[in-house]
C-alpha positions as CSV (number, residue, x, y, z in Angstrom):
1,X,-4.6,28.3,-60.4
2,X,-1.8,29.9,-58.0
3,X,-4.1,29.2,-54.7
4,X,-3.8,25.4,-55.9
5,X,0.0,25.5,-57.1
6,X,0.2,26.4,-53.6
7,X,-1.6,23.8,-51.8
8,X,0.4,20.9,-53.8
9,X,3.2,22.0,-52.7
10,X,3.2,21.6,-48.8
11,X,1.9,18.1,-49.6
12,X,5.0,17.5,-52.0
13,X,7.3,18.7,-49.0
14,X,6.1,16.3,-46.7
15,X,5.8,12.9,-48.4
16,X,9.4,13.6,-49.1
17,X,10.2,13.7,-45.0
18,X,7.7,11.6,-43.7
19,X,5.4,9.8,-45.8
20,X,4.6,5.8,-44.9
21,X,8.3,3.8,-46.2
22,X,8.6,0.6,-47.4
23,X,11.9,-0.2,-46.0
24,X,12.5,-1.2,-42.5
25,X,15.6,0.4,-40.5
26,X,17.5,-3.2,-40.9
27,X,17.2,-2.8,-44.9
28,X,18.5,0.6,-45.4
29,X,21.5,1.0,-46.5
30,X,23.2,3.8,-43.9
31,X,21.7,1.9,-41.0
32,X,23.4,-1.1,-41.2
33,X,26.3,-2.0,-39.0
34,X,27.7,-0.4,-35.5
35,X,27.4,3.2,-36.5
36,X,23.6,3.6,-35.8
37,X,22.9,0.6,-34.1
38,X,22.0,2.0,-31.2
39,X,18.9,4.0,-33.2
40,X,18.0,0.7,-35.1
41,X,14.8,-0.1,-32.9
42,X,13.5,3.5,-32.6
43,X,14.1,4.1,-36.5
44,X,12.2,1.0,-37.4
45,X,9.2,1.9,-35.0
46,X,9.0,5.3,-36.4
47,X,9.1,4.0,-39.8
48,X,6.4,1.6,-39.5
49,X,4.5,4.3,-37.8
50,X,4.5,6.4,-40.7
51,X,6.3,9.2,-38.6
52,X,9.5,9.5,-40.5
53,X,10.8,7.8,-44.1
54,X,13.5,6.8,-46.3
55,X,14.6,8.0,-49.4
56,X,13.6,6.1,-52.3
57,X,17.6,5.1,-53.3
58,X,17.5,2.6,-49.7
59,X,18.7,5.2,-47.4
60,X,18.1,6.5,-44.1
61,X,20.6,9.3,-44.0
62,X,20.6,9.0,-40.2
63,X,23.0,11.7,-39.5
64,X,20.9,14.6,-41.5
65,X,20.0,17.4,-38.9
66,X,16.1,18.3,-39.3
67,X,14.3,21.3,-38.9
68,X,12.3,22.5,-36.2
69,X,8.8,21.9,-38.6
70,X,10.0,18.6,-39.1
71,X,10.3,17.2,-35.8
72,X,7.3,18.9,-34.7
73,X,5.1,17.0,-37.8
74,X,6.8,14.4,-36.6
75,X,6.0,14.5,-33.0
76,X,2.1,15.5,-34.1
77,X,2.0,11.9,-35.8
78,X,3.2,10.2,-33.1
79,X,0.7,12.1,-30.8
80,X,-1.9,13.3,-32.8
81,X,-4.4,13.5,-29.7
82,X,-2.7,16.7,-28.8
83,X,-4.4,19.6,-30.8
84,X,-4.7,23.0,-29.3
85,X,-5.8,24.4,-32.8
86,X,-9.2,25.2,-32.3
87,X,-9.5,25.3,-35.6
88,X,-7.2,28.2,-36.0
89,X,-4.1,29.0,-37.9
90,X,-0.8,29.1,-36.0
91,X,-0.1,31.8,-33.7
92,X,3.7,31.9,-35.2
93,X,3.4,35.1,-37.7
94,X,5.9,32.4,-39.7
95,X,4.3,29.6,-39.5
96,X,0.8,30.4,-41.2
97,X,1.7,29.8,-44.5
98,X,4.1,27.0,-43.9
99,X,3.5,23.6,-44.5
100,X,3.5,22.7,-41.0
101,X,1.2,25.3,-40.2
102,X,-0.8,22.8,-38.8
103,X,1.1,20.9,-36.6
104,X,2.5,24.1,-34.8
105,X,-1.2,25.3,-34.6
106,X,-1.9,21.9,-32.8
107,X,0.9,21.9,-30.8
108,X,1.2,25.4,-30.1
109,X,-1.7,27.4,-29.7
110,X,-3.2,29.3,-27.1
111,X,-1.3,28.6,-23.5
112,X,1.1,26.2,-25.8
113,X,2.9,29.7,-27.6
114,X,5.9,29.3,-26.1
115,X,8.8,32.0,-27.3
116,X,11.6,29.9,-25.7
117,X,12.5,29.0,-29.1
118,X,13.4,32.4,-30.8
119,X,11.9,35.3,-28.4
120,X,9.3,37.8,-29.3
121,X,9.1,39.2,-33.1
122,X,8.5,42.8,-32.5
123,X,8.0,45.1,-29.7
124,X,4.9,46.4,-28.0
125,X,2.0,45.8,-28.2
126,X,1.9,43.8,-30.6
127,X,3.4,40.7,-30.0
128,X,4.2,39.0,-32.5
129,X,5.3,35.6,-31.8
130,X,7.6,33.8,-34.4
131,X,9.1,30.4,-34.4
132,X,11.6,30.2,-38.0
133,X,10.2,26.9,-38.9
134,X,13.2,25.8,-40.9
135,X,16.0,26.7,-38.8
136,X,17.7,23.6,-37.7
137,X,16.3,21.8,-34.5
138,X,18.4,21.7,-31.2
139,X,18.5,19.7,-28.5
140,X,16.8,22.3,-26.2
141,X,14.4,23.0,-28.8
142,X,13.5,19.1,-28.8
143,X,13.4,19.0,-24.8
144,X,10.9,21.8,-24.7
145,X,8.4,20.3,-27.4
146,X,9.0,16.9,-25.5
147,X,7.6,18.5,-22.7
148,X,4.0,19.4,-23.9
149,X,3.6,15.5,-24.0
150,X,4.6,14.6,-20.7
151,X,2.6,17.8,-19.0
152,X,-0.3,16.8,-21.7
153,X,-0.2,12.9,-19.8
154,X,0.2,14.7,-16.1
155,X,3.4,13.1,-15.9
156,X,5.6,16.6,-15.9
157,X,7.6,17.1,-12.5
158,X,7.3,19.8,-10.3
159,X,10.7,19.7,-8.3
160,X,12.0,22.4,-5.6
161,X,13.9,24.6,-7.4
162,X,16.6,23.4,-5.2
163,X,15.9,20.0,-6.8
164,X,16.4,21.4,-10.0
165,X,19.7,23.2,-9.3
166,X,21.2,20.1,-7.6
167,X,19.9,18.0,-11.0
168,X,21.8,20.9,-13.3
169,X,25.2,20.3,-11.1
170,X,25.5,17.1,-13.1
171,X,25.6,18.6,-16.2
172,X,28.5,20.4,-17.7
173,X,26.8,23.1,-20.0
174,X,23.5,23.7,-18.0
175,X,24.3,26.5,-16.0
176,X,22.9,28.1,-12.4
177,X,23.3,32.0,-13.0
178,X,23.2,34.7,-10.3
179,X,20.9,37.1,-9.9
180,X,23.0,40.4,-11.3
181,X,23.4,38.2,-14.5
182,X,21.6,39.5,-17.5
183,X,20.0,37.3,-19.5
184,X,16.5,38.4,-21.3
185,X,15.0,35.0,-22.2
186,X,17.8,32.4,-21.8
187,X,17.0,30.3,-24.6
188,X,19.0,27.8,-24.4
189,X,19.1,26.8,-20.8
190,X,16.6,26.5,-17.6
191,X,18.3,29.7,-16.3
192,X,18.1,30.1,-12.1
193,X,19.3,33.2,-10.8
194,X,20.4,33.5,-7.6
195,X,18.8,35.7,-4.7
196,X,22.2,36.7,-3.2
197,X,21.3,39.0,-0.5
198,X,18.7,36.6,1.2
199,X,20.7,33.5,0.1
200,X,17.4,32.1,-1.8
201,X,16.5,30.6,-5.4
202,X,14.3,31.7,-7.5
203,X,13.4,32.1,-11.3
204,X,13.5,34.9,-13.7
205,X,10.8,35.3,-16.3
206,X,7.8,33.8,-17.0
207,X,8.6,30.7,-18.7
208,X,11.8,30.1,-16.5
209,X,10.2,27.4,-14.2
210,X,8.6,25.8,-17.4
211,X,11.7,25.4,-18.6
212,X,13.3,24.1,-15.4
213,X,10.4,21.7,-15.2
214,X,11.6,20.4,-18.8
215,X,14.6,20.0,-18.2
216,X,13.8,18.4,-15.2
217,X,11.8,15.7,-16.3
218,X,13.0,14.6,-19.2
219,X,16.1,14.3,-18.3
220,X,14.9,12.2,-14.8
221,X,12.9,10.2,-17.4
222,X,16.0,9.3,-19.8
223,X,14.4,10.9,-22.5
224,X,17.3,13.0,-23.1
225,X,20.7,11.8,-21.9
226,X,23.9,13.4,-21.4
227,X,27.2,12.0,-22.9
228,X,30.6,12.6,-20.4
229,X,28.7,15.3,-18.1
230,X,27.3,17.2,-21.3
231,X,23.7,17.8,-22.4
232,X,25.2,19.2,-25.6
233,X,21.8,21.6,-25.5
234,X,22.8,23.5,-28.3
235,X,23.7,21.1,-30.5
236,X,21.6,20.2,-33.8
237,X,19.4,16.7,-33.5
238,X,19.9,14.3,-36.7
239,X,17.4,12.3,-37.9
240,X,18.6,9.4,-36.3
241,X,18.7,11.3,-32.7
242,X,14.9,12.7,-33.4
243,X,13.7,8.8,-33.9
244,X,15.0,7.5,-30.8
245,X,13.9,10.4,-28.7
246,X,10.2,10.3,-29.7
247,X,10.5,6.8,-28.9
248,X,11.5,7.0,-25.8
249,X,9.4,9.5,-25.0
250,X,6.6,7.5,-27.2
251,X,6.9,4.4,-24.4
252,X,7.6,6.5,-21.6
253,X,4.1,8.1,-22.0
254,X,1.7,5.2,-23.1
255,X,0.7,5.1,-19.6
């Protein structure tokens, strides 16, 4: 009785987020007007896509901040040809017995465990990747998940790293680092250090020029745009923000 108790529940959890609405983005209530006009379109899409609903009282709540499972159940919906499960569980320790487990399994697995999100769980040898499903979603969280679509359609970019320090210049708050700067995974920015003695760029870390990459193309592509010179990276994405990015990045990949 328990073992079913908890297989209800994750099902519960997600028809409250995302289950098919019958409202369209012009008829809810919070939508309406200037305010979120410019996320109209993209929350109307995703609504008759089935990848995100309303509440039952006629709202939207457009300016709610999601979590990180919710975006990614969302972004499996709208791309639900990428699956890396294999049939397996997710390889976030905290994500097994989540709801989502799922969608981070398909997204995720294998070469697709990334720990740019929250770093390694644990020391050697073990490993342990985690991902804190419900912690709230930023913006650099959402660029990096983008980018397993655009690298999944081959349409990634693979810039000079001198390309990609010129393209961080325009941004306020994405930073170029030297070399005798510590930083052990640089979550929340495509870190370069500098090599100052030979006067040459290079990265730091694995999953530094995945991230520069990222940042990179999805930026190039308009998928994510600054606002006054800022990229705002660590700022939490609303509901409202999440609809029009998978949008974009929905019609930027269709070919």
């Amino acid at each position: 009785m328990l073992k079913k108790k908890w297989l209800i529940m994750p099902l519960i959890v997600v028809s409250l987020f995302f289950s098919q609405s019958s409202f369209a983005a012009n008829t809810f209530s919070d939508v309406q007007g200037k305010k979120y006009e410019w996320a109209a379109e993209s929350i109307d899409l995703m609504v008759k896509k089935g990848v995100i609903s309303g509440y039952k009282d006629g709202s939207f709540k457009p300016g709610n901040t999601i979590t990180k499972a919710e975006f990614v159940h969302m972004f499996h919906k709208i791309f639900p040809e990428i699956n890396y499960s294999d049939g397996k569980s997710s390889e976030f320790v905290d994500a097994r017995k989540h709801w989502a487990n799922k969608d981070f399994a398909a997204i995720f697995n294998g070469d697709y465990v990334w720990s740019f999100f929250e770093g390694l769980d644990g020391q050697y040898p073990d490993y342990k990747f985690s991902i804190k499903p419900d912690k709230p979603l930023t913006r650099w969280d959402i660029m990096m998940i983008s980018s397993i679509r655009t690298n999944f359609t081959d349409q990634t970019l693979h810039p000079e790293i001198e390309d990609v320090v010129s393209a961080a210049s325009n941004y306020k708050d994405i930073k170029v680092r030297p070399a005798s700067y510590y930083d052990n995974f640089s979550v929340n920015y495509p870190v370069i250090y500098i090599d100052q003695d030979e006067g040459e760029y290079y990265y730091d870390g694995d999953s530094q020029d995945f991230k520069a990459e990222a940042f990179y193309t999805l930026t190039n592509m308009d998928i994510i745009t600054a606002n006054n010179g800022y990229l705002r990276p660590k700022d939490f994405v609303t509901r409202a923000e999440a609809a029009t990015i998978l949008h974009r990045l929905y019609e930027a990949t269709q070919n």
